[in-house]
N, C-alpha and C positions, 0 to 999 in steps of 0.2 A: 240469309237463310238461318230459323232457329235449331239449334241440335238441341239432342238431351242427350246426356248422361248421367244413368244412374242403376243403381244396383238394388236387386231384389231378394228379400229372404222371410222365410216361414216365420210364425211366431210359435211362441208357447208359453202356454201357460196365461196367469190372470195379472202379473205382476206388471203390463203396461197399462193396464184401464187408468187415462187420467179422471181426474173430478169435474173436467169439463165435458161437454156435450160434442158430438159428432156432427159431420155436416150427410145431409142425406144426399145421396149419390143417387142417378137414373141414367142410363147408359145405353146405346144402342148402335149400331153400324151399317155403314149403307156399303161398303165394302172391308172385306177381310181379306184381299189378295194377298199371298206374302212381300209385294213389294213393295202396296201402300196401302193402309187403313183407312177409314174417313168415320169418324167417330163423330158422332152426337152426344150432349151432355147437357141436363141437368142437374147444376152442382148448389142447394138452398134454393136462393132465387134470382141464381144466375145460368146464365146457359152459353155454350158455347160449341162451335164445331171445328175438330181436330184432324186435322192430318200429317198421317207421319209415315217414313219412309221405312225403308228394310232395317232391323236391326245388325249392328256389325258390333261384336262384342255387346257392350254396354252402353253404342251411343246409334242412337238415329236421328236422320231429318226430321224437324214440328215443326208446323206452324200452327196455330190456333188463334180462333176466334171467338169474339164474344157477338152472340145475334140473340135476338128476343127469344125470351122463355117462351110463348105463346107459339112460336117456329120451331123450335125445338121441343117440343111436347107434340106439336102434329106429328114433327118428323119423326119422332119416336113412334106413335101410335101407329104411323100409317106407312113408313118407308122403311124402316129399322131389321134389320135382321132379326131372329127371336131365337131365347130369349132373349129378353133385356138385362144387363147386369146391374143390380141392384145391390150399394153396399153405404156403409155409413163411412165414414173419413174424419181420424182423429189426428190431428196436428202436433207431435210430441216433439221435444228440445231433447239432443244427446249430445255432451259432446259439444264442439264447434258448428253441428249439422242441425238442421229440421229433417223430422224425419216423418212420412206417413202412414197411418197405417190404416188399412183397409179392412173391415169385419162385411165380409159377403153376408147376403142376405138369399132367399128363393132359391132357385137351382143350382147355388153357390155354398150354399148354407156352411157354416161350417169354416170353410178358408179365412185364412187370417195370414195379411202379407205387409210387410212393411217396405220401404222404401225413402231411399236418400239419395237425393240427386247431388251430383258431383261438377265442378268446372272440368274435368278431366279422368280420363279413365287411371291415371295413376293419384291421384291424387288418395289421401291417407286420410281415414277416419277412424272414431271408437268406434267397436259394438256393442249395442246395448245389451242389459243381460236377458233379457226378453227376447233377442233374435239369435234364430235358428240358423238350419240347413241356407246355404246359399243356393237361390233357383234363378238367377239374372239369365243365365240362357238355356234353362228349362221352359221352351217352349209354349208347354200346356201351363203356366201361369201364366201367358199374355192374356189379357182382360178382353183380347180379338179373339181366343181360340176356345178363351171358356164360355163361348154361345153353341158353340159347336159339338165341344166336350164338356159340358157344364160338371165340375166338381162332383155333386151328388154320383154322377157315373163311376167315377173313375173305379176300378176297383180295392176294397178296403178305404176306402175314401180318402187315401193323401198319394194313391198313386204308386 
């Protein structure tokens, strides 16, 4: 069985933009039950479909796959929950860690989240000086809940 763990927090400010390029994120869901998601993605020009279990702390059930772009663009267009979460994905080095960070794009607009996944919910890392508020089990950041509650709603826009 794969788990994940890892922890979630706001950004701020311009001080993470590196001088490399993003990778363009397309995103969709065929369920958002709380107790398993099933995620669609295209990630460049790879794709894949995700499913993951309830979160408990900072760690839940994955398993993921990799299946045809051309599959995962119907499934987006014609199965997907809406909307779609659209975001770019920048790869940045902290630290001992890789860390990701997310610039939403469309009903999102706006949110900027980072993420570092961890072998263990104790396990100890730096924080960059770019990351914020910690949101890991603030809810309305799972990337399942923001089709539902997309960002642009929330009200004053960070909720």
């Amino acid at each position: 069985m794969g788990t994940e763990i890892e922890r979630k927090f706001l950004v701020h400010g311009d001080a993470w933009r590196p001088d490399v390029r993003g990778v363009a994120y397309r995103q969709g869901y065929l369920t958002t039950d709380p107790e398993r998601t099933v995620r669609v993605r295209i990630a460049g020009r790879q794709a894949f479909l995700t499913v993951k279990g309830k979160t408990r702390g900072a760690t839940r059930a994955e398993f993921e796959y990799p299946i045809p772009v051309e599959d995962a663009a119907r499934l987006l267009d014609e199965l997907c929950q809406r909307p779609l979460v659209e975001k770019t994905r920048y790869t940045l080095r902290h630290g001992a860690h890789e860390w990701v960070l997310d610039e939403f794009h469309g009903d999102n607009a706006g949110l900027l989240l980072a993420e570092v996944e961890l072998s263990s919910e104790g396990e100890g890392f730096s924080l960059p000086p770019w990351a914020g508020r910690e949101v890991t089990e603030d809810p309305r950041y799972y990337n399942a809940n923001l089709i539902a509650h997309p960002y642009r709603q929330w009200k004053g826009g960070a909720g």
